[in-house]
C-alpha positions as CSV (number, residue, x, y, z in Angstrom):
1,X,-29.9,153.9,-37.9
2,X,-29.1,157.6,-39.4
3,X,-31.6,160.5,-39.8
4,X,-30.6,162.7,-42.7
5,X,-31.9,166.1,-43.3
6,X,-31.7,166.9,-47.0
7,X,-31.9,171.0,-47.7
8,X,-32.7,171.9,-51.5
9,X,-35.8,170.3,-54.0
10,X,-34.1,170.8,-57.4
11,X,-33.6,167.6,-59.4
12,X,-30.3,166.8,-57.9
13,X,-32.4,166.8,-54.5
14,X,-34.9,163.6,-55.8
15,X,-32.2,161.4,-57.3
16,X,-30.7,162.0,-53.7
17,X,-33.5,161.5,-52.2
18,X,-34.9,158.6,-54.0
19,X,-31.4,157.0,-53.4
20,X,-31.3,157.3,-49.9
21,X,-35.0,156.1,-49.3
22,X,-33.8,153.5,-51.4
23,X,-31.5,152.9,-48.7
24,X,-33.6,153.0,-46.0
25,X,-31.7,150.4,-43.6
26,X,-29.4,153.0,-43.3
27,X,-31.5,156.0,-43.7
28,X,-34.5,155.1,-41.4
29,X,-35.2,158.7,-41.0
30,X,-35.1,161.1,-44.1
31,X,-36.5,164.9,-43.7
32,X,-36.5,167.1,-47.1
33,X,-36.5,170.5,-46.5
34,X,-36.1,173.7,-48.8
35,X,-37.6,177.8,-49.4
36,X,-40.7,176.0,-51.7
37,X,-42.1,173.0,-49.5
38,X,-44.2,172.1,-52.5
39,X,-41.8,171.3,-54.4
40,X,-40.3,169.0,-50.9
41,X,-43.7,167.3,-51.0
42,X,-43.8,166.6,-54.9
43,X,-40.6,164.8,-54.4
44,X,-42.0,162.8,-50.9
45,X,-45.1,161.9,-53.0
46,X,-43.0,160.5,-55.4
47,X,-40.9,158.3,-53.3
48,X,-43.8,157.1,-51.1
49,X,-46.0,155.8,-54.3
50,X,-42.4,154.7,-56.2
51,X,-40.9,153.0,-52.9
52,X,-43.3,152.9,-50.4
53,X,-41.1,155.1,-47.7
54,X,-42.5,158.2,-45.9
55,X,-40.4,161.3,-46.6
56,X,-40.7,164.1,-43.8
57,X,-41.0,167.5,-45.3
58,X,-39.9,170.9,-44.1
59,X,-40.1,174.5,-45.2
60,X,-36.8,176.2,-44.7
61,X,-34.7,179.3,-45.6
62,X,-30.9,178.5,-46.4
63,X,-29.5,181.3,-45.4
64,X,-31.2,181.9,-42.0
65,X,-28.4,179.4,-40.3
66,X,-30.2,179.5,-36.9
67,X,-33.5,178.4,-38.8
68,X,-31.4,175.6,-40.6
69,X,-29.8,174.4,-36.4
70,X,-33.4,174.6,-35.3
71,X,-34.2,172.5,-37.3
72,X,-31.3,170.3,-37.4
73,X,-32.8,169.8,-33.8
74,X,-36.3,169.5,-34.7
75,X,-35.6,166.7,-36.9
76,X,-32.5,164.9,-34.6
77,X,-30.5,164.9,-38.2
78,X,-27.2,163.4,-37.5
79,X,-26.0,164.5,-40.8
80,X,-27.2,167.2,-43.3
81,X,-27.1,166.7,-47.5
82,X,-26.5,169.8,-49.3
83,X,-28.6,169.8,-52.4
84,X,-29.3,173.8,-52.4
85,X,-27.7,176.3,-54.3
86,X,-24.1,176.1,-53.9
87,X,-23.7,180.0,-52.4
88,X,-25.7,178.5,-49.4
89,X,-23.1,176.0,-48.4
90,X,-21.2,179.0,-45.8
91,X,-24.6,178.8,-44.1
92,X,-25.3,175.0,-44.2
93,X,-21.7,174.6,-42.9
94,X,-22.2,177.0,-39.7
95,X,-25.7,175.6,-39.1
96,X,-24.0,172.0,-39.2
97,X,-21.0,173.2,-36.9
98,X,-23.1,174.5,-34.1
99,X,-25.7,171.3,-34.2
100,X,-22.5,169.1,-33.9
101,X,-23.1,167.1,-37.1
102,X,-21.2,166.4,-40.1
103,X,-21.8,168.1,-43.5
104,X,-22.3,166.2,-46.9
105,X,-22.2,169.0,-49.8
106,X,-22.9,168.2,-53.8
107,X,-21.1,171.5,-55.0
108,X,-18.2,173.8,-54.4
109,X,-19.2,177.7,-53.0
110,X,-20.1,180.0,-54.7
111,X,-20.7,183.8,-53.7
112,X,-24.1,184.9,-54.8
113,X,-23.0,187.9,-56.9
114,X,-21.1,185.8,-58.7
């Protein structure tokens, strides 16, 4: 029904994760990406021996908002779930404008010098 791309691996990513895999009726397609894939594929090893469901990984820089729209592509996301750190979510937002799908965000923005 919905491919989701999920960007960040932090904790707030797997209880995200895990919920929508735990949803996955809805979420029949669910792509984690982030800067460490090692820490995505952690997380998809968890889910697949917890629930059974296969979690795509990616490797990804947050800030590179033509990366993040390739990859929007890539993976035919039609939404993106912003677990990353919140002065990322400028970049996410572009990247999700020029794909042409909505943007789901878990924090407000925040500029990185701050």
């Amino acid at each position: 029904m919905s491919n989701i791309l999920i960007i960040g691996a932090g904790g707030v990513s797997q209880v995200a994760t895990v919920k929508c895999a735990m949803n996955s009726d809805v979420f029949t397609n669910i792509t984690l990406a982030s800067r460490t894939k090692s820490k995505c594929d952690a997380i998809a090893k968890f889910i697949k021996y917890r629930l059974g469901v296969q979690i795509n990984t990616a490797q990804i820089d947050a800030d590179d908002t033509a990366a993040v729209v390739e990859l929007i592509k890539q993976t035919k996301a039609d939404l993106l779930l912003n677990v990353a750190l919140p002065y990322q979510d400028l970049t996410l937002m572009d990247a999700c404008v020029k794909a042409g799908i909505p943007y789901i965000d878990t924090a407000n923005y925040e500029h990185p010098d701050t």
